[in-house]
VOKOL-586405 format. One line per field, with one value per residue (C-alpha): residue number from 0; x, y, z. Coordinates in steps of 0.001 Angstrom, whole numbers. Layout:
<lummis>
seq [NUM; ...];
u [X; ...];
v [Y; ...];
w [Z; ...];
</lummis>
This chain:
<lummis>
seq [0; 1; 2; 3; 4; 5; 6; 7; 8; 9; 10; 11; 12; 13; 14; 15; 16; 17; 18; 19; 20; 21; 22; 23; 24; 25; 26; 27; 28; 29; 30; 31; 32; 33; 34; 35; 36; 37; 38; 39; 40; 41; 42; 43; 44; 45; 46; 47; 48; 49; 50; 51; 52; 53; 54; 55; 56; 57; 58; 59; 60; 61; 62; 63; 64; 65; 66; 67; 68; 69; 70; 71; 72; 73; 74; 75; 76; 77; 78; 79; 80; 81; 82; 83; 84; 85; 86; 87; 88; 89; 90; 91; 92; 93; 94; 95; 96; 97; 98; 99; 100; 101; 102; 103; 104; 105; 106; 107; 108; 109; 110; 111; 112; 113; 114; 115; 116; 117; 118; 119; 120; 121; 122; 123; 124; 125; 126; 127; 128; 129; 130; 131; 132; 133; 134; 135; 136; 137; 138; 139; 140; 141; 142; 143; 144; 145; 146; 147; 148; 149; 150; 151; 152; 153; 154; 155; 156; 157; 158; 159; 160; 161; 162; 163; 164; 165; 166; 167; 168; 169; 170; 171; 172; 173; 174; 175; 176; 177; 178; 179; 180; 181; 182; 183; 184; 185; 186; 187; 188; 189; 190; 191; 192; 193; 194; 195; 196; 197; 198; 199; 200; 201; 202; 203; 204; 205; 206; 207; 208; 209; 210; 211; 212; 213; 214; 215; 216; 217; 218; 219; 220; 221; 222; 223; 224; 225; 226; 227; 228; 229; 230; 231; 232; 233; 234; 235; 236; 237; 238; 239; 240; 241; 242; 243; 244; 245; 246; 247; 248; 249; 250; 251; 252; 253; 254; 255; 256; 257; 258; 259; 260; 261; 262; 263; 264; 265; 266; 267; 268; 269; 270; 271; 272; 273; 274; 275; 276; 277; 278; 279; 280; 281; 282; 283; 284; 285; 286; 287; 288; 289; 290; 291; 292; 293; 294; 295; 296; 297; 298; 299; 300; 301; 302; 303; 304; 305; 306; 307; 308; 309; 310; 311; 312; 313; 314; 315; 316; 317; 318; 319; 320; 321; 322; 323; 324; 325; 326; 327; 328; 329; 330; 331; 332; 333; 334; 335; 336; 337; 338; 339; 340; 341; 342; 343; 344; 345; 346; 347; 348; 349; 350; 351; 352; 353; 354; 355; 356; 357; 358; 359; 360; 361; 362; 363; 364; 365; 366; 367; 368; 369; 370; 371; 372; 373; 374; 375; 376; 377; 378; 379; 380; 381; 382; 383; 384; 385; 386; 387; 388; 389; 390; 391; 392; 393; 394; 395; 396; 397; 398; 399; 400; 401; 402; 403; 404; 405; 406; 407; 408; 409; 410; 411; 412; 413; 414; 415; 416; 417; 418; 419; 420; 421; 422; 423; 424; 425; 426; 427; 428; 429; 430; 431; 432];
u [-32741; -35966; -36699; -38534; -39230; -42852; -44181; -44615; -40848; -40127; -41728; -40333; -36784; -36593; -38201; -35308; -32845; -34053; -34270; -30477; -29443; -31164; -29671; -26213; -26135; -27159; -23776; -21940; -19912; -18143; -17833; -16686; -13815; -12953; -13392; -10964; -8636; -8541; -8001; -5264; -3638; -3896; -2137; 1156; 1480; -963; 1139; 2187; -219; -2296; -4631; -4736; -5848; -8725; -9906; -9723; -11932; -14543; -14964; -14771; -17639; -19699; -19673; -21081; -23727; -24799; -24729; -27080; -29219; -29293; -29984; -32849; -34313; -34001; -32324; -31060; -27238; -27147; -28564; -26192; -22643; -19670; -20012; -18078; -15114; -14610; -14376; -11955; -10091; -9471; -8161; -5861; -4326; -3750; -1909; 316; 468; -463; -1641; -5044; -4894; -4385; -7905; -9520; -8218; -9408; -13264; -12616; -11966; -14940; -16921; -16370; -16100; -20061; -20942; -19756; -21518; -24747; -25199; -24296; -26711; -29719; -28474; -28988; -32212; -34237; -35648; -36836; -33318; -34810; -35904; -32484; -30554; -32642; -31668; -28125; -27821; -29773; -27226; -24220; -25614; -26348; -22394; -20988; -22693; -22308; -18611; -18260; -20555; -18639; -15432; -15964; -16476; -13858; -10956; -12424; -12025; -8467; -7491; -8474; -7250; -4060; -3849; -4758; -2351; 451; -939; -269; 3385; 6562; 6638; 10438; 11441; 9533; 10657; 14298; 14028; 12441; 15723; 17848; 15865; 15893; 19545; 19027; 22503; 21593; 23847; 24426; 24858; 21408; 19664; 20556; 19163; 15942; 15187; 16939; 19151; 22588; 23381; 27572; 26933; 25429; 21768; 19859; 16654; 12995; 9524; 6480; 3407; 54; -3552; -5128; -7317; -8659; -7673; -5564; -3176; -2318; -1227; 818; 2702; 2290; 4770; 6664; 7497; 7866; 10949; 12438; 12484; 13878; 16577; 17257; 17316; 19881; 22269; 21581; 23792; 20371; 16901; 15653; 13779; 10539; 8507; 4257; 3341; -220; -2444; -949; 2665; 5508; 9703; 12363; 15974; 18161; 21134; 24344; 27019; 30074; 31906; 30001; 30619; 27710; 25945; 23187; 20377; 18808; 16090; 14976; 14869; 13443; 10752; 9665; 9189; 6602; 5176; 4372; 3532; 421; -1135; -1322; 2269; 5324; 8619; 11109; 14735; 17611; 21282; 23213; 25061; 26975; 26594; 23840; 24143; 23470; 20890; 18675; 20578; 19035; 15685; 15465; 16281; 13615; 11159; 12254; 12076; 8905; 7231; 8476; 6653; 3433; 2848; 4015; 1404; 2710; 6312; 6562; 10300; 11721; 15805; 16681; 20085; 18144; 19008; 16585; 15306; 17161; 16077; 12759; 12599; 13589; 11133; 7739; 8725; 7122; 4811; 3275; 6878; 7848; 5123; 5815; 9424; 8098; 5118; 7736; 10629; 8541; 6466; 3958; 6142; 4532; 1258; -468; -632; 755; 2971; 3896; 5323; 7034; 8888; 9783; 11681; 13138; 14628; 15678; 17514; 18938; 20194; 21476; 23216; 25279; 23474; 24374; 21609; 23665; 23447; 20313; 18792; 21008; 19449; 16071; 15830; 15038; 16255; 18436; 15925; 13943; 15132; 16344; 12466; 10871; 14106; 13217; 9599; 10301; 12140; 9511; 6663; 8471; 9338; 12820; 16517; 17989; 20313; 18381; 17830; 19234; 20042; 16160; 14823; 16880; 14997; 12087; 12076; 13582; 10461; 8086; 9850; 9373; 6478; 4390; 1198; 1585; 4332; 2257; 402; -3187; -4396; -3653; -3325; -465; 1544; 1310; 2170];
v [10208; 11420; 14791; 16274; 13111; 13118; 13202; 9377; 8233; 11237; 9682; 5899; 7395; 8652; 5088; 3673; 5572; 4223; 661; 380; 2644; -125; -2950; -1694; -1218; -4659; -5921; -2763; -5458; -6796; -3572; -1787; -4027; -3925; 123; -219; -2182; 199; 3095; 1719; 791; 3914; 6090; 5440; 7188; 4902; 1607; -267; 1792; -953; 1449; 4338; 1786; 500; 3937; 4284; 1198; 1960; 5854; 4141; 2213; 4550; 7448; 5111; 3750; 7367; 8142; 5331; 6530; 10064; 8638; 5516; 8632; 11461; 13473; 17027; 17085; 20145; 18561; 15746; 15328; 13100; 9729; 10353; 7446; 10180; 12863; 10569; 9204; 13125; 13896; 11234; 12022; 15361; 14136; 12343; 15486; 13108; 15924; 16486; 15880; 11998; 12485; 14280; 11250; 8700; 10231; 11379; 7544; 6266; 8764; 7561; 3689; 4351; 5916; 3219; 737; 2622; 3413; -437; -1255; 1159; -271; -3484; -3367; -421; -1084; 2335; 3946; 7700; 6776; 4788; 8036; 10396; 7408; 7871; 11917; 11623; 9233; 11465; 14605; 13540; 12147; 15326; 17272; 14273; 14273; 18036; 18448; 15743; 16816; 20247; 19300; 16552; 19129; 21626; 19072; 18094; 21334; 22057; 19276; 19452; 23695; 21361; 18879; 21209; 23516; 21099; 20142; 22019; 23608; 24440; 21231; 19662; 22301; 21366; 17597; 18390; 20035; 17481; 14281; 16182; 16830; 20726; 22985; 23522; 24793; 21895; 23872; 25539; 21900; 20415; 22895; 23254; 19733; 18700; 15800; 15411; 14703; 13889; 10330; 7271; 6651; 3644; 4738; 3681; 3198; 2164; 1671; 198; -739; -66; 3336; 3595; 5852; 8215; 10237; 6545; 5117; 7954; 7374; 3642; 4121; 6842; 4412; 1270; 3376; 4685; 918; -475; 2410; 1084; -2392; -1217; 356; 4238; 7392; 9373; 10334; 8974; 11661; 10677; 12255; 11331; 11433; 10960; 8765; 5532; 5875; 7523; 7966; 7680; 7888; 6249; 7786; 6147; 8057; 9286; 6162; 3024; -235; -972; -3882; -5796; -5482; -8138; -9574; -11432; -8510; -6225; -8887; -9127; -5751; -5418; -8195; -7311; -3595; -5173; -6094; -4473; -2842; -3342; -1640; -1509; -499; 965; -188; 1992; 4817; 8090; 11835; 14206; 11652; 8506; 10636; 10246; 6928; 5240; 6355; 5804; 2209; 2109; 3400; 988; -2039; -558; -1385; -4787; -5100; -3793; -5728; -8787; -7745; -10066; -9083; -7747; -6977; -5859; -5106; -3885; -5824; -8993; -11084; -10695; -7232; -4779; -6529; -7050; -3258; -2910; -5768; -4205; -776; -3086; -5780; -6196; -6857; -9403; -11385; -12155; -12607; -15307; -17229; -17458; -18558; -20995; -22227; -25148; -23686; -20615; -21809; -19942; -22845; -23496; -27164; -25208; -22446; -25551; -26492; -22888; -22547; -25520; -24991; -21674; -22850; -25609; -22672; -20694; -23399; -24028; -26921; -28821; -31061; -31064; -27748; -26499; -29588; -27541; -24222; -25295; -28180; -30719; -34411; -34070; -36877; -34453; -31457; -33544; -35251; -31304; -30087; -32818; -31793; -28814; -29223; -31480; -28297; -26289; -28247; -27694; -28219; -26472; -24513; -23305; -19345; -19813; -16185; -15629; -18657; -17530; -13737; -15369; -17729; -14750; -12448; -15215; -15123; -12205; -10891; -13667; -13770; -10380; -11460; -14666; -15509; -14607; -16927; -20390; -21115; -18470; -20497; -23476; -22061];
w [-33018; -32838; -32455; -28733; -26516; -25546; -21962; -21804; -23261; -20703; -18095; -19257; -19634; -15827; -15293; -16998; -14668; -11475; -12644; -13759; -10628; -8878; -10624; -10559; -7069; -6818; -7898; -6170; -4323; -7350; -9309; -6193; -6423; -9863; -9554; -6005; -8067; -11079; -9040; -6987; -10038; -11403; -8477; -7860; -4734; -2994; -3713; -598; 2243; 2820; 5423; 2854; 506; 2533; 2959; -660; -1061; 1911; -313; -3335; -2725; -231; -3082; -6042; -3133; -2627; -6638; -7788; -4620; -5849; -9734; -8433; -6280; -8624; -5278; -6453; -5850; -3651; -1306; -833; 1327; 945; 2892; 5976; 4163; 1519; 3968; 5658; 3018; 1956; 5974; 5120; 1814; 3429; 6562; 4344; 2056; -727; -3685; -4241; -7732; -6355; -4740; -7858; -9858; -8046; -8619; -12179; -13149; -10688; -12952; -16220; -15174; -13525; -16540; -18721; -16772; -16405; -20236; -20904; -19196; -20834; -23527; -22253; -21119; -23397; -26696; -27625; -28702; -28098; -24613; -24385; -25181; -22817; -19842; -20855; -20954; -18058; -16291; -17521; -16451; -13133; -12690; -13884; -11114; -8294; -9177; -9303; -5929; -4117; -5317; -3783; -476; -276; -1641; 1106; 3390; 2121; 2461; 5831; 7230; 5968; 7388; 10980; 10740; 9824; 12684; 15011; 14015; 14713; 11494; 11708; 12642; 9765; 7442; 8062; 8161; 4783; 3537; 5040; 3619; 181; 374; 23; 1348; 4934; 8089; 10057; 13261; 12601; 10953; 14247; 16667; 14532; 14984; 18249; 17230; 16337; 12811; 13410; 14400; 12996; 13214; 12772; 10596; 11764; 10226; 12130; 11652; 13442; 12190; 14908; 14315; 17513; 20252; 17667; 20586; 22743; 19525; 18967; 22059; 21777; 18670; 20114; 23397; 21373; 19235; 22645; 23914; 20338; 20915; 24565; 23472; 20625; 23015; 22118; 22464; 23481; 22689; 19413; 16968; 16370; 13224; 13299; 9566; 10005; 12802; 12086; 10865; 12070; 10803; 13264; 14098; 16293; 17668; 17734; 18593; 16928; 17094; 16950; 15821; 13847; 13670; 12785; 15118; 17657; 16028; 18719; 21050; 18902; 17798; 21650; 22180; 19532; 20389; 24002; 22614; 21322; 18095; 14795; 14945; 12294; 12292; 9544; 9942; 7438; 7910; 10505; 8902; 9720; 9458; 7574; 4806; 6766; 8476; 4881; 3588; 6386; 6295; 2957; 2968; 6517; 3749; 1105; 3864; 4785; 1164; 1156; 4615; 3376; 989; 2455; 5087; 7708; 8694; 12022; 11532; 8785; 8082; 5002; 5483; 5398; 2977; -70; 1567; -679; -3797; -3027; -2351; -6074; -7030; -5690; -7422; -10585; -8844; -12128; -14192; -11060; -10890; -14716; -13835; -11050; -13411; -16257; -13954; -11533; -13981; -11931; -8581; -8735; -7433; -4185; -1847; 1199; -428; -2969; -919; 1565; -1758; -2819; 796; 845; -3207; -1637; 1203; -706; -3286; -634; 1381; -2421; -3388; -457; 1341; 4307; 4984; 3947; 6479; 9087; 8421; 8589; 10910; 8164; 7420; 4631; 2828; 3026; 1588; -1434; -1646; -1849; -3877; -6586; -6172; -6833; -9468; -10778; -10251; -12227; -15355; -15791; -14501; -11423; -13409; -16389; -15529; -12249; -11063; -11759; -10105; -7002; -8116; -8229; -5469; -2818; -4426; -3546; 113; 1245; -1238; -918; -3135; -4076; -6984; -7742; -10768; -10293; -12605; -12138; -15747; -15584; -13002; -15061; -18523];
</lummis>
């Protein structure tokens, strides 16, 4: 390089600035995406919250909007504020009690990935390589201090948010379910008066959610009520506990009693009564079990059905003693690994449309029903012409005998059930390899 730049390449490098600030915003859309979909990717605790991941993507893109502003404008950084869907996406992490090092990751990687595309492009597009290297310091100064400025306010606002929300919960209560779900020594005398519930019974464990942001408090009841009625419908031995974890999800646990016969619940029943609560809210239950242990058993398998419902995205009910449930939970803990599992398994059956996914169900019913035509026709209201025609379709699609790998095409085909596109190939080439 050169040695002092001279006012003109000076005046050509801050020129140089504003025109790739303005060209990269021009294709913000599609490198907000890629950047939404490397940060997701890259945060493990985000997985499966669909609404904490649309946050992420409406700050995601907001912040590098604001950045190539500040850089096209030349605006000095103290003067600038996070877009109100970082300050959001920060309330959020913190209701959760999601760390704050998952928020300071999420800019540290939207730093360097700007920076990389903002220096590729001065390289691009300038000739003169000392005016080309001013553009570039100039473009990695200014991210430095955006990301540090921003990432001031947005922890201050993390961590005030999260002093509110605890504020306004019973802090004993939460405090002790804490010990309980974590399976810390407790006194079960004193665990059960801090949090108002029995814990010698069975309990049927709950998770709910809506996406419906509006109107935060009748939500909160609208949840609250909807678990009350799901516990009346179920036949309860009292009150169920009911645990808000932020604006738009919420644990619970239904009682009982000491000596239940436990069964499966009503679908049907349970299915109308979120239905008629209104749109935009999913429940997921664990199996029934009993005491302090079944108490956590059964939430945890609520949470695990709970995954598999998110990213299906369309479940309105979900049991974790459905058949397919319980693996599936296991499945999406490596989305990546089982969507290999499916393209190599399904081969041409793994495609993402909707005649594809007819022959998929009807191969799985026909597996299920033990190769019988009969009785998968029976199970889903088919001819059993029928079923055999998309059976030998199927079969057809994906390019190799019914029973070579068959435990993984039943894996694969159950995944593709309940999973849906999420454990598809993405590339169509993929699904026909």
């Amino acid at each position: 390089m050169g040695g002092e730049l001279s006012p003109e390449q000076r005046r050509l490098a801050a020129l140089r600035v504003a025109e790739v600030a303005k060209t990269v915003g021009a294709e913000l859309p599609s490198l907000g995406r890629a950047l939404h979909a490397e940060i997701a990717d890259s945060i493990p605790e985000l997985r499966g919250d669909d609404v904490i991941l649309e946050l992420l993507r409406a700050s995601t893109e907001s912040n590098v909007e604001t950045f190539l502003h500040v850089a096209q404008h030349d605006i000095h950084v103290d003067d600038v504020r996070p877009p109100p869907a970082a300050i959001e996406y920060a309330h959020r992490l913190a209701q959760r009690a999601i760390s704050a090092n998952a928020l300071l990751r999420a800019y540290r990687i939207g730093q360097n990935r700007v920076l990389d595309w903002a220096v590729a492009e001065v390289a691009a597009t300038e000739r003169d390589r000392d005016v080309a290297f001013a553009a570039s310091q100039a473009f990695r100064t200014t991210t430095f201090a955006y990301v540090d400025r921003i990432a001031e306010q947005v922890v201050a606002e993390y961590e005030a948010e999260r002093e509110r929300w605890l504020a306004n919960r019973n802090t004993v209560r939460t405090a002790m379910l804490t010990t309980i779900l974590t399976g810390r020594d407790h006194d079960l005398g004193t665990a059960e008066s801090a949090i108002g519930y029995r814990l010698r019974q069975h309990h049927l464990g709950v998770v709910i959610w809506t996406s419906d942001e509006h109107g935060v408090p009748s939500e909160l009841r609208r949840m609250e009520s909807l678990v009350a009625a799901i516990g009346e419908a179920v036949d309860a031995d009292g009150p169920a506990l009911f645990l808000p974890q932020d604006r738009s999800l919420a644990w619970g646990w239904i009682p009982l009693g000491r000596s239940r016969d436990c069964h499966r619940i009503d679908r049907d029943a349970v299915t109308r009564l979120i239905t008629d609560a209104g749109p935009g809210v999913g429940v997921a239950f664990g199996r029934p079990h009993s005491a302090t242990v079944g108490f956590r058993r059964t939430h945890q398998e609520a949470q695990r059905a709970h995954v598999v419902a998110s990213i299906a995205g369309d479940l309105l009910v979900t049991d974790f003693d459905d058949a397919g449930v319980q693996l599936c939970s296991l499945l999406a803990r490596d989305l990546e690994a089982t969507r290999d599992l499916v393209a190599s398994t399904l081969g041409g059956l793994a495609a993402d449309d909707e005649n594809t996914a007819l022959m998929r169900a009807t191969l799985l019913a026909f597996l299920k029903a033990g190769s019988s035509y009969v009785a998968a026709a029976e199970v889903i209201h088919l001819h059993k012409n029928t079923v055999k025609y998309r059976v030998d379709k199927a079969i057809d699609a994906r390019g190799r005998p019914l029973d070579d790998d068959r435990l993984n095409l039943e894996i694969a085909l159950t995944a593709c059930h309940w999973l849906g596109s999420a454990v598809l190939p993405r590339d169509r080439r993929q699904a026909r390899a």
